[in-house]
C-alpha positions as CSV (number, residue, x, y, z in Angstrom):
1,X,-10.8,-34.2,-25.5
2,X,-12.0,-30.6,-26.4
3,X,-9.9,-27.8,-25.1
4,X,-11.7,-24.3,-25.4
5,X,-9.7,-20.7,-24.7
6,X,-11.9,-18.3,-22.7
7,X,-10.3,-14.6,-22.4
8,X,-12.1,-11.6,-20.6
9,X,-8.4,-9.3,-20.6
10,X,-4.9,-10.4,-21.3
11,X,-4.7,-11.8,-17.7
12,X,-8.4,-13.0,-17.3
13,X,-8.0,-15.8,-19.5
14,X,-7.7,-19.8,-19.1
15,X,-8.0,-22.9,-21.0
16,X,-10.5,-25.3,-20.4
17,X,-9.7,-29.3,-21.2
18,X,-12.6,-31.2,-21.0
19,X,-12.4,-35.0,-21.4
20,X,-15.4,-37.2,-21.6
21,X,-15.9,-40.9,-19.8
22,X,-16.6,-44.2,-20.8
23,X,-20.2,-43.3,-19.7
24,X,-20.7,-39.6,-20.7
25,X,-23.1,-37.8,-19.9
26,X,-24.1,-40.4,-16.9
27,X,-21.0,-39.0,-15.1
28,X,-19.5,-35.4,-15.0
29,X,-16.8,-34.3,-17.3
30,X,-13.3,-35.4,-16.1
31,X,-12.1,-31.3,-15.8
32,X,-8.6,-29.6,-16.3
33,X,-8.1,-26.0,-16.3
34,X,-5.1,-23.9,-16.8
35,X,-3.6,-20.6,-17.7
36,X,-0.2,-18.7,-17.0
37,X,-2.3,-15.5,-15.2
38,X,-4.6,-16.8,-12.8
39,X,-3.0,-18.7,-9.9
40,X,-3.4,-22.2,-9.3
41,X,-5.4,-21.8,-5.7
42,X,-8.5,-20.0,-7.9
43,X,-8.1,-22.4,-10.5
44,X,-8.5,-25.4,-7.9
45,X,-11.3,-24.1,-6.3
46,X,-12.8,-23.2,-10.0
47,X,-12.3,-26.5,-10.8
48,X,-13.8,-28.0,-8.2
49,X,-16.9,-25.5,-8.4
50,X,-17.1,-26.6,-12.5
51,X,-17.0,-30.2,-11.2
52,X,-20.2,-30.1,-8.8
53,X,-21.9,-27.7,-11.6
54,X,-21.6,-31.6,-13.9
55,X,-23.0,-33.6,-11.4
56,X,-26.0,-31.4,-11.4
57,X,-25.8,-32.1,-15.4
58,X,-26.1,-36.1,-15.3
59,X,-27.8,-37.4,-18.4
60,X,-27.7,-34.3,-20.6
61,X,-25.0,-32.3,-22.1
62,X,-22.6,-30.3,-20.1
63,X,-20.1,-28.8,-22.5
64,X,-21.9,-25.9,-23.7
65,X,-23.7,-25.0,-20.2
66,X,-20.5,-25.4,-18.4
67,X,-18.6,-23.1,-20.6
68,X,-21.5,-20.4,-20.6
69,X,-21.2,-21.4,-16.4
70,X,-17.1,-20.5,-17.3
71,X,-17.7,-17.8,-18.7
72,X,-20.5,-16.3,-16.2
73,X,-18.0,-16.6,-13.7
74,X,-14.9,-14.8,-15.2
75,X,-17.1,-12.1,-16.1
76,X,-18.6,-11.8,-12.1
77,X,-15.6,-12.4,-10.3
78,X,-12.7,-9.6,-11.4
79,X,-10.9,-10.0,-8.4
80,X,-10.1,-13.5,-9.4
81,X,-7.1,-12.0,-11.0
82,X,-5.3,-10.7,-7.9
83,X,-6.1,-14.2,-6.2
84,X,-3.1,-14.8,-4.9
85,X,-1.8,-11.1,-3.7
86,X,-5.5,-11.1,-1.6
87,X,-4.0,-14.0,0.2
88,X,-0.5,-13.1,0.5
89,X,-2.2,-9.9,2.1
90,X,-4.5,-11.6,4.9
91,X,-1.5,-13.5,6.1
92,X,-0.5,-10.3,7.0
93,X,-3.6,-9.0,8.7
94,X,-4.0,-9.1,12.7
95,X,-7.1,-9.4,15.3
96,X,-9.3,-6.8,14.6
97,X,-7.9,-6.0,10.4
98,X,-10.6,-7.0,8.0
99,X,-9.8,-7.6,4.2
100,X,-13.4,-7.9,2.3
101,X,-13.7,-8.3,-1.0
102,X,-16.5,-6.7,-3.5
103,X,-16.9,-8.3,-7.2
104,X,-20.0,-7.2,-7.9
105,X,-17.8,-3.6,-8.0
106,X,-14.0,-4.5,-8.5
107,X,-12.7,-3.6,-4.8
108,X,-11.7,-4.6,-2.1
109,X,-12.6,-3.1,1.5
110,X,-9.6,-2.7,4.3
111,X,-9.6,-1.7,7.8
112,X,-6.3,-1.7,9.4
113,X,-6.2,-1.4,13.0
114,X,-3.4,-1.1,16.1
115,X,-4.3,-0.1,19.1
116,X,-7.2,2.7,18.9
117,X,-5.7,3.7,15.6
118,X,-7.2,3.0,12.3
119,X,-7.5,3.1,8.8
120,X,-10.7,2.2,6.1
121,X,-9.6,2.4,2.8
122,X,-11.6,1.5,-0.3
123,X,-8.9,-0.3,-3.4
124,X,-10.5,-0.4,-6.9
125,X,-9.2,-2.8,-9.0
126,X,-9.3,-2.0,-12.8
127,X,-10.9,-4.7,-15.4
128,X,-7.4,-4.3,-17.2
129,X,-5.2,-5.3,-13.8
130,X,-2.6,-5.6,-13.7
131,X,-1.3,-3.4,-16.4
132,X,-3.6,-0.6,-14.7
133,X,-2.9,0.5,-11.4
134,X,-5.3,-0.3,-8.4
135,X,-6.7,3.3,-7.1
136,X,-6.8,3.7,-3.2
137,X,-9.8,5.9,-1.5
138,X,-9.5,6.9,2.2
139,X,-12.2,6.4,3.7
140,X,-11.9,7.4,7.5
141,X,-9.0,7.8,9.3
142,X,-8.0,8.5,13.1
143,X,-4.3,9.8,12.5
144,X,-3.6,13.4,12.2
145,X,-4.5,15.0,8.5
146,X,-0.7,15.1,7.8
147,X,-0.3,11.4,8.6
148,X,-3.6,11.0,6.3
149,X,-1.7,12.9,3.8
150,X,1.2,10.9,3.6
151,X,-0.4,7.3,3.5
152,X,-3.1,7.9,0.6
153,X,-0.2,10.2,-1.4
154,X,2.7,7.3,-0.9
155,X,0.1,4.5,-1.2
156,X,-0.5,5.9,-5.1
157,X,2.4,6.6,-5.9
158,X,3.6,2.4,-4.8
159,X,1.2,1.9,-6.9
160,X,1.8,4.0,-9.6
161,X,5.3,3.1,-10.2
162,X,4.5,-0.7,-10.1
163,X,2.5,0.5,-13.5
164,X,4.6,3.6,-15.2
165,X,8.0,3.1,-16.4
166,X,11.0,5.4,-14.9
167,X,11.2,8.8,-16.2
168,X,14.9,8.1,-16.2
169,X,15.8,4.4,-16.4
170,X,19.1,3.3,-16.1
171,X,20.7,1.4,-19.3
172,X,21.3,-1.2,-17.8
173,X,17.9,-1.7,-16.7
174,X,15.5,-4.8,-17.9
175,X,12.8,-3.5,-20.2
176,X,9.7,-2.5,-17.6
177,X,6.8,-4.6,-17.3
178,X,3.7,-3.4,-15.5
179,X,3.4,-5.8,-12.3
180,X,1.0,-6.0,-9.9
181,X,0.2,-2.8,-7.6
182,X,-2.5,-4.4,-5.0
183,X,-0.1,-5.9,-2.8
184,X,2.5,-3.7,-2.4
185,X,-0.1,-0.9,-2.0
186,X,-1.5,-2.3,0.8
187,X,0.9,-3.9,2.4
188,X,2.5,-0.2,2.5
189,X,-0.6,0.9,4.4
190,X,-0.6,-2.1,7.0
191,X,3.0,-1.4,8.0
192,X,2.6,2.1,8.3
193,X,-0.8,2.1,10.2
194,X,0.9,-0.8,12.7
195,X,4.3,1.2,12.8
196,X,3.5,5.0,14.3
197,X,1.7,4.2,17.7
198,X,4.6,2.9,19.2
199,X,7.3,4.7,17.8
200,X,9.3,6.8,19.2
201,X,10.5,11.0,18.4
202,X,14.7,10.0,17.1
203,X,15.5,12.8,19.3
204,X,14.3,13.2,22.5
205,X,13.2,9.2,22.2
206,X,9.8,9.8,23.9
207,X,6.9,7.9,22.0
208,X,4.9,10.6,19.7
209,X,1.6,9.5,19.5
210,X,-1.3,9.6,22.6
211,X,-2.7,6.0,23.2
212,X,-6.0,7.9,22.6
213,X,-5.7,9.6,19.1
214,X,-8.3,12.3,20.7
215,X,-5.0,13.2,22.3
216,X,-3.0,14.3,19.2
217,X,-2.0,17.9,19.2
218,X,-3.4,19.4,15.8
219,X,-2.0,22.5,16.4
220,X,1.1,22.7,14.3
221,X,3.1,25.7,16.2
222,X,2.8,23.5,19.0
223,X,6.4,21.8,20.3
224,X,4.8,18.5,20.7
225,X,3.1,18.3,17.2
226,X,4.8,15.1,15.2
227,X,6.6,15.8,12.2
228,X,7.4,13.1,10.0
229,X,10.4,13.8,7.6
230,X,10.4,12.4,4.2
231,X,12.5,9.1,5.4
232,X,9.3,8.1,7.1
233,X,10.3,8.9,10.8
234,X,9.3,11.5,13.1
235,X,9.7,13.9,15.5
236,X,8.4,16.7,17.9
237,X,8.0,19.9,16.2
238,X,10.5,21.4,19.1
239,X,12.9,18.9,19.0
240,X,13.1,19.2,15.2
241,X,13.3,22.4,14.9
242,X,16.2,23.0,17.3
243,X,17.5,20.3,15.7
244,X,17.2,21.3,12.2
245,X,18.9,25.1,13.5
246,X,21.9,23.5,14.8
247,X,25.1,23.1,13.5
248,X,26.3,20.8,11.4
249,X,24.8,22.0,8.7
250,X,27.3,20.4,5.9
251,X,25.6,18.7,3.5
252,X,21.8,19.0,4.9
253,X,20.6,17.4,8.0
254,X,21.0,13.7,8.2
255,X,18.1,12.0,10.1
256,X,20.0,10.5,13.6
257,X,18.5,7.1,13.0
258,X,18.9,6.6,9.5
259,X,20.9,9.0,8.2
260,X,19.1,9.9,5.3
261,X,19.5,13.6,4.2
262,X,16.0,15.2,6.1
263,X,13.4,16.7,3.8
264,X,10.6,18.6,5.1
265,X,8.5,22.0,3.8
266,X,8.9,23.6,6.9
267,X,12.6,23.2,7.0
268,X,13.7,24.6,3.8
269,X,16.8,26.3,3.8
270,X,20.0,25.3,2.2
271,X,22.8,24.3,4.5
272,X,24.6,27.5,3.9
273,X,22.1,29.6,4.8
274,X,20.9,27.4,7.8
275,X,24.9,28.2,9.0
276,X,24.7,32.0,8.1
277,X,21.4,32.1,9.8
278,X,22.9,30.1,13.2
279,X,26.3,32.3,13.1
280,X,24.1,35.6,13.0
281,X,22.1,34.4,15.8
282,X,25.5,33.4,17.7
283,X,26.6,37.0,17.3
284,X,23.7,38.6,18.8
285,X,23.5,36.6,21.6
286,X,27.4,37.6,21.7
287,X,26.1,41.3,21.6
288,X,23.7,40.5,24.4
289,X,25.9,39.2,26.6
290,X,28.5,41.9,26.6
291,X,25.8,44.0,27.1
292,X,24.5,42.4,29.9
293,X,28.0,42.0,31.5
294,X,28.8,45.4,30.7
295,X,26.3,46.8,33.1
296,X,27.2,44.2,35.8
């Protein structure tokens, strides 16, 4: 038997072990190939495609030309690594999602649809994957710009965190190892892409978003522009706003569906001054009202 190590990266690597028959080289190599990185569906379908590459070899020497074939194919298929997150991720693809995938460049191509909303995105995925983080490029997008905003800049930072160890870990904390940022990534986008059309404002539980996305307000003033708060649900800008004004204010304003503290840039005051604001308001409207039933 002859067993041969080929490594491209520290998780582009496997081991070839290559046994010969009775009646080498009038029939194929008898073919095993393993390795603790790349999963065993690419390495059965590898196999497989080594096997047919023999049978093309009958009556000559196959080792050297099917390690060089090996080799060759590492080398032109990077994605091989994230084998098995690419097909954890179609399972969760619907009519009208595409997933393609792009060796000759490292990427992968997504379009994420529901309804008349969508979202292209282009995912590079570095030669050193996993311990490098894939890098997500919007391509187009029908959601409004802060909706954009939010699912490239939360897509990253999955991503990045999958890679980069706490700033702060805790002690009792395993030691971090980089894992794989594709899936996660992406499977972020799906959900959030699928989520929004249908759901609804947590206050005055009317659904946000148009069925045409033409529809959207993009005005932000407006009272029926959607706001979503850093919990990841959202709101009418009017129904937020009176909301976010209104007593309680002790210890910030908790979202009504999840009750996470809310968290936005155009609501930034601290609670006491959000209740010193409301109680001056009361006053006046006090003032005004005497007023007014003074001269009736």
């Amino acid at each position: 038997m002859v067993r041969v190590d080929l490594r491209r990266t520290k998780y582009k690597q496997l081991t070839a072990c290559l046994q010969f028959p009775e009646l080498y080289p009038q029939y194929p190599l008898l073919i095993e190939l393993k390795s603790k990185t790349l999963c065993d569906k690419f390495l059965n379908g590898l196999t497989k495609i080594c096997e047919e590459e023999c049978k093309k070899l009958l009556g000559k020497p196959q080792i050297l030309k099917l390690l060089k074939f090996l080799r060759l194919f590492i080398d032109e298929n990077p994605l091989s690594v994230c084998c098995e997150e690419v097909s954890l991720i179609k399972r969760t693809l619907t009519d009208g999602d595409q997933l393609k995938l792009k060796q000759k460049t490292s990427s992968l191509s997504l379009h994420i649809t529901q309804g008349l909303y969508f979202l292209k995105a282009k995912v590079i995925v570095p030669d050193v994957y996993p311990e490098e983080q894939v890098q997500i490029e919007l391509i187009d997008c029908n959601y409004p710009k802060n909706f954009q905003k939010w699912f490239s800049g939360q897509a990253t930072e999955i991503a990045r965190q999958c890679v980069q160890k706490p700033l702060k870990p805790k002690p009792k904390d395993p030691v971090f190892e980089p894992k794989p940022s594709l899936r996660p990534s992406i499977e972020f986008l799906i959900d959030e892409i699928k989520r929004y059309p249908s759901e609804l404002c947590q206050l005055c539980k009317e659904k946000c978003f148009p069925a045409d996305p033409a529809d959207n307000i993009t005005e932000e003033g407006d009272e029926k522009h959607i706001e979503k708060v850093y919990c990841g649900h959202i709101f009418h800008n009017a129904c937020l706003d009176i909301y976010m004004k209104t007593p309680p204010f002790h210890g910030g304003k908790k979202c009504p569906s999840c009750k996470k503290r809310i968290y936005h840039e155009k609501w930034k005051l601290t609670p006491m001054l959000a209740e010193d604001r409301w109680a001056h308001q009361e006053a006046k409207k006090r003032e005004l009202g005497e007023v007014v039933e003074f001269f009736d």
